[in-house]
N, C-alpha and C positions, 0 to 999 in steps of 0.2 A: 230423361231424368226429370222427377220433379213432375209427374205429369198429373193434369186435374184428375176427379173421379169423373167416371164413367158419366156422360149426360148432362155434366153440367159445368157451363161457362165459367174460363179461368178470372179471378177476379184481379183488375189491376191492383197494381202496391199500394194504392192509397186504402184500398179497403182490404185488404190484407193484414195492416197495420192496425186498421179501427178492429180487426178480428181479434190479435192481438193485442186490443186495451193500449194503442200506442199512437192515435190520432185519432182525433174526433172529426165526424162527416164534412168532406171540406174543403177541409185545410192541406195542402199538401203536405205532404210529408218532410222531418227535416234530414238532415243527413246521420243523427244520433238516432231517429226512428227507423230510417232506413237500414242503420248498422243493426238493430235490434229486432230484424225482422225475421230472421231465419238465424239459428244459432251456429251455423258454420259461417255466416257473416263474422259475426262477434268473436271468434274464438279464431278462427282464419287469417283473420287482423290481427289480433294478439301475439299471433306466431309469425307474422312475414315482420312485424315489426321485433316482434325477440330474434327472428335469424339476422337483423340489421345490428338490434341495439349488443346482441351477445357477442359478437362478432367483431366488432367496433370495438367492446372493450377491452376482449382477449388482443386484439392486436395491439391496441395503445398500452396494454400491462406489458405485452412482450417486448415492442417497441422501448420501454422504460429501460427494462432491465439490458435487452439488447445495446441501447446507447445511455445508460445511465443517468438517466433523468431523474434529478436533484429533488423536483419538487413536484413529482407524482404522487397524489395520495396512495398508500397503500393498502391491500384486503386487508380486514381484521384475522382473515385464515389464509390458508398458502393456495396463491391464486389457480395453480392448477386442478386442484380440489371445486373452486369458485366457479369454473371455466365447465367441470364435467359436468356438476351440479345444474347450474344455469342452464346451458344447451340442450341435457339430455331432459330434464325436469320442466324448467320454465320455458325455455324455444320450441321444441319439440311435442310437451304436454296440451298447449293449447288444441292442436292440429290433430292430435287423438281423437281429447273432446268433442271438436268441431266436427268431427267424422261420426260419431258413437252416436252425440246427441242428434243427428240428425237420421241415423240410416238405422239405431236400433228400431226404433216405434216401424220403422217400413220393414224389418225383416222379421218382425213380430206381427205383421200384419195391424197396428195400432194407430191412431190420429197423432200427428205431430206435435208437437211439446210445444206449450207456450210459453210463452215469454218466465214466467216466476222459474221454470225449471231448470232456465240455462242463462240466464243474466248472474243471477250469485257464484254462479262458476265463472264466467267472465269477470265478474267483480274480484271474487278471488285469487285465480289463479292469474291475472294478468295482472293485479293492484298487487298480489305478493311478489311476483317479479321483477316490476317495475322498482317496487320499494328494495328489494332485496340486490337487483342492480345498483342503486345509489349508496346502498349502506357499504357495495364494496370497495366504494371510496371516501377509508378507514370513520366508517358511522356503524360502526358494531351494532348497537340499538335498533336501527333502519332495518339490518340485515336481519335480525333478529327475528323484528315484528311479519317482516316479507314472508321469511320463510312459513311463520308461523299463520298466516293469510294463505300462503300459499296451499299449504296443508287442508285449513278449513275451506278452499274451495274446491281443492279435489274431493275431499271428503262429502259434502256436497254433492259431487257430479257426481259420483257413485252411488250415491244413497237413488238418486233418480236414474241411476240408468240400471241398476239394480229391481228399481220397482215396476220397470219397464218388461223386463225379464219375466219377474215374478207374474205378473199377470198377464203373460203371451200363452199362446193355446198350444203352441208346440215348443219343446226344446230346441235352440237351435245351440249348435256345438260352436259355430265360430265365437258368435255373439257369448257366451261364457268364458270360452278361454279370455278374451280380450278385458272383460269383464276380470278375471281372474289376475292379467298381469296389472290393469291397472289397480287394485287391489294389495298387489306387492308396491309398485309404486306409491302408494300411500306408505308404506312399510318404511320404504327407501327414505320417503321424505321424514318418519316420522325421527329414525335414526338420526340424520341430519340432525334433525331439531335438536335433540338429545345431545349433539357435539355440541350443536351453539352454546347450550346452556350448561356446558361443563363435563360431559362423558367423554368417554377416553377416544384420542382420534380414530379408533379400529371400529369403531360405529359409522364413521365419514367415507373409510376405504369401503368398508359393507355397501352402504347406501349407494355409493357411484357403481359397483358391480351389479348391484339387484337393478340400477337404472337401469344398466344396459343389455344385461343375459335374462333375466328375467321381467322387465317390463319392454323397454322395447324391442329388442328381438323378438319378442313371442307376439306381439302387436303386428310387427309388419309380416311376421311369417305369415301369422295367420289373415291377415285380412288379402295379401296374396295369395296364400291358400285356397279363397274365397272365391276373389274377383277378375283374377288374374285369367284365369279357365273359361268364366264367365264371359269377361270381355272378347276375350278373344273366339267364342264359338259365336258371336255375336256379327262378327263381322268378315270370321273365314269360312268358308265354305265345305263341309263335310271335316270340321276341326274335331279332335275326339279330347274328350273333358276326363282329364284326369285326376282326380282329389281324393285321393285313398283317405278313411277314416281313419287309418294309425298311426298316418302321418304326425297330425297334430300331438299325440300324447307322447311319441315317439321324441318328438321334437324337445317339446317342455322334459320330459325324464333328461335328455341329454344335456338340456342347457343348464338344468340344476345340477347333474352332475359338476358339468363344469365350474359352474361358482363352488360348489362345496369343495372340491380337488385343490381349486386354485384356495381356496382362504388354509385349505391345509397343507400348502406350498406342497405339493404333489405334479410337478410337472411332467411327469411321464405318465403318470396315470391319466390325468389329466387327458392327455394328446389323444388318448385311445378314443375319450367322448367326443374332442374335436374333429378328431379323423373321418369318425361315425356321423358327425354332424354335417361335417364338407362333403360325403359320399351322398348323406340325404340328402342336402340342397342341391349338389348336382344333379342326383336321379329326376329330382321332381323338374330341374331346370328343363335337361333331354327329355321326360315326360310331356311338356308343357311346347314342344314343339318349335323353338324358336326360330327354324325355316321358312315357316309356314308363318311369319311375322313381324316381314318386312315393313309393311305397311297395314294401316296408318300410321303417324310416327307418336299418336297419343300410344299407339300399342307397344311398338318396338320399343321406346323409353322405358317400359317396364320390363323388357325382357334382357335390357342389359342394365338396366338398375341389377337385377335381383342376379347378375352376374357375377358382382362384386362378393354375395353373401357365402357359397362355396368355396372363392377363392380366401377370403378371409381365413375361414376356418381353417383352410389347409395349412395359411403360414402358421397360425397358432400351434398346429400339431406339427408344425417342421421343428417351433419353438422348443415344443416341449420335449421331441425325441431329442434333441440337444442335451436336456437337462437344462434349460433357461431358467432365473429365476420366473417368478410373476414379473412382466413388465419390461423385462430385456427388450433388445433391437427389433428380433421376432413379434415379440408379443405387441409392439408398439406400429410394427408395420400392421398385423392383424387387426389390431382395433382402428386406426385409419382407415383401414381397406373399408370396413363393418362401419364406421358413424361416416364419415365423409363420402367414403365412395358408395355403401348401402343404402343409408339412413338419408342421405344428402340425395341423392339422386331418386332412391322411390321419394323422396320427400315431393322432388320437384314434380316428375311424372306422374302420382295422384292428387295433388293437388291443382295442378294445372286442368286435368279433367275434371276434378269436380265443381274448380270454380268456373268452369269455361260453360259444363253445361248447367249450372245452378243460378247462370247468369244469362241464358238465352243464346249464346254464342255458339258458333261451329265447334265441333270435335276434334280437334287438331293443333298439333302442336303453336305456329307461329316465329317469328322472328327472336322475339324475345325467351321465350321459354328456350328453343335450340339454342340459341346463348349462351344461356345459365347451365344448362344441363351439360353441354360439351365443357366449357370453361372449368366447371365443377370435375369432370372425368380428370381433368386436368391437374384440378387440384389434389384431385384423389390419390392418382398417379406419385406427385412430386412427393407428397407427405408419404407415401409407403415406400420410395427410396433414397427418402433421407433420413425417416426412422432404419433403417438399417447401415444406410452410407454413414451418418452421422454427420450432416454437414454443419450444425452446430445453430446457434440462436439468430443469427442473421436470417438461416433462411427458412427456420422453424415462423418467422414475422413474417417471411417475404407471402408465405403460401396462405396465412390468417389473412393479410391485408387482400391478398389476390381470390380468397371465400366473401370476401364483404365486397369486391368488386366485381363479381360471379351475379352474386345475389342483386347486386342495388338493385338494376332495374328490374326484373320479375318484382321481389317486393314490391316495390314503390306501383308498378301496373298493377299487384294483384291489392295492395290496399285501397288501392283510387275504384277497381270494380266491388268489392265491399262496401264502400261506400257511396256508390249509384244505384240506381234502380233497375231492372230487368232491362235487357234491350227490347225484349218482346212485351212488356208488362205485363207479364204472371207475376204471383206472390213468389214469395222469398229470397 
């Protein structure tokens, strides 16, 4: 990963930086230059810190209400709404970025982006965040302005990863759809903005479903789609690469079904696209050979991450042949299954390889990543049978406090490599 061109010597970070317009001949480099060298640095950090900071405060809201704490500031909005918003948008949106801006220009065959192109999206979308987390300790205004940051720097990061597109020599179909859901996710956010400033809450409910069925599900399907076939014919031996081209459109028709079905409380129809959806992701899982991928355990991590995503959808469609409303027991086991146990887990499994090898390091999991990664199964687990057991607010806090104690340390490791230098001294 990351590798020079052809013929010509990797240049250490300090000239890497002067490439970058970010140290002059010299001088070493400082640790904001160094953040600012490669933009899954910048945007990478963004997100191990929003999986802390989001995490941290969904538990001390819950905690409030669980033990009644007098003099908790409160959201200006209903912090469940605060909680999807955050996570899915501001946790989770960095780490798209940091992936997009960095790997579109190489699947376009294109020179890597410099700094002007992906510093205003870290500005943005990590300064709208950050503001927009403090306004939800009742600074209505704060939240306001975040969101409204936040917006203009996605808006931003797609204008550039758009134009990255536009002038590539061939189409490439992943890099579009991804392209397309974050797209919607501006959509999502724009809604958002629209409650803040006084639209009716059914803009709020829109925007947390298009986060989730339409921008990031369609993000991790497809960069699995992608990479997942990839990696693994890379390091198994006579592995056979499966990525049906109609998969992908297949997928996106199915998932918009689903939001549309669900906004018109349709749950049995509904269940038929879910059904459809749990059969696809399972065929592609069995397709994708997960015998054959035992090891390494950077590999295996993503073949039981993307485990979670069929079974998800199956509880949905268990939901809806029920006649569930939107949201019942079912549906709440399935959406845990889907952000916690999907989203959480490929979270950790490609980002741990990308920072591992964008930082010189061995290919492989480590002590710390199998930590978070198991601990997190765990959390996955407890949340999708007590969304159905109902075991009530106690242990709805117990399982947030026990995701912020999953996470600490990978964060905390993966910000501290963000902000060091190559172990091998290559750029970025």
């Amino acid at each position: 990963m990351n590798r020079p061109e052809a013929g010509r010597k990797p240049r250490p970070i300090a000239a890497s930086l002067e490439h970058g317009r970010a140290n002059p001949r010299g001088i070493s480099p400082s640790m904001a230059q160094i953040l600012a060298a490669a933009p899954h640095r910048m945007m990478f950090f963004a997100g191990a810190t929003a999986v802390l900071l989001s995490m941290l405060w969904w538990t001390l809201a819950l905690a409030a209400g669980t033990w009644s704490w007098a003099h908790w500031p409160q959201a200006p909005i209903p912090t469940i709404w605060a909680h999807a918003m955050l996570a899915q948008y501001g946790m989770l949106g960095p780490f798209i970025f940091g992936f997009t801006l960095t790997v579109f220009p190489r699947w376009s065959g294109q020179p890597e982006l410099r700094r002007g192109a992906y510093v205003p999206v870290f500005i943005g979308v990590f300064g709208g965040y950050v503001l927009a987390v403090i306004g939800l300790l009742d600074l209505r205004p704060l939240l306001l302005a975040g969101f409204a940051l936040l917006l203009a720097g996605w808006l931003y990061g797609i204008t550039r990863l758009l134009g990255v597109l536009r002038t590539a020599r061939s189409r490439d179909h992943w890099a579009w759809s991804i392209l397309a859901a974050l797209t919607l996710g501006a959509l999502g956010l724009a809604l958002f903005l629209a409650f803040l400033l006084g639209a009716p809450p059914a803009l709020a409910i829109a925007a947390i479903r298009i986060g989730t069925f339409a921008f990031l599900m369609p993000v991790f399907f497809t960069v699995t789609h992608r990479m997942l076939p990839f990696f693994s014919s890379s390091v198994i031996a006579g592995y056979r690469v499966v990525r049906p081209a109609w998969s992908l459109p297949a997928a996106w028709l199915l998932l918009l079904a689903h939001l549309l079905l669900g906004a018109l409380d349709q749950p049995r129809l509904r269940a038929l696209s879910d059904a459809l959806l749990a059969l696809l992701f399972l065929g592609h899982w069995i397709a994708w050979q997960p015998w054959k991928a035992r090891r390494p355990g950077l590999l295996s991590v993503l073949y039981m991450a993307f485990a979670w995503l069929p079974l998800g959808f199956a509880l949905f469609a268990v939901g809806g042949m029920y006649g569930e409303g939107n949201y019942g027991a079912w549906d709440m086991a399935a959406l845990h299954a889907l952000t916690v146990g999907f989203f959480g887990s490929m979270l950790v499994a490609m980002v741990t390889r990308v920072t591992h090898g964008h930082s010189g390091r061995p290919l492989r999991m480590g002590a710390i990543p199998w930590f978070t990664f198991f601990a997190l199964q765990a959390v996955a687990i407890a949340r999708v049978i007590d969304s159905l057991a109902g075991y009530g607010a106690l242990a709805y806090t117990l399982t947030a406090a026990a995701w912020v104690a999953a996470f600490l340390p990978w964060a905390l490791r993966a910000a501290w490599i963000y902000l060091t230098p190559r172990r091998d001294g290559r750029p970025g």
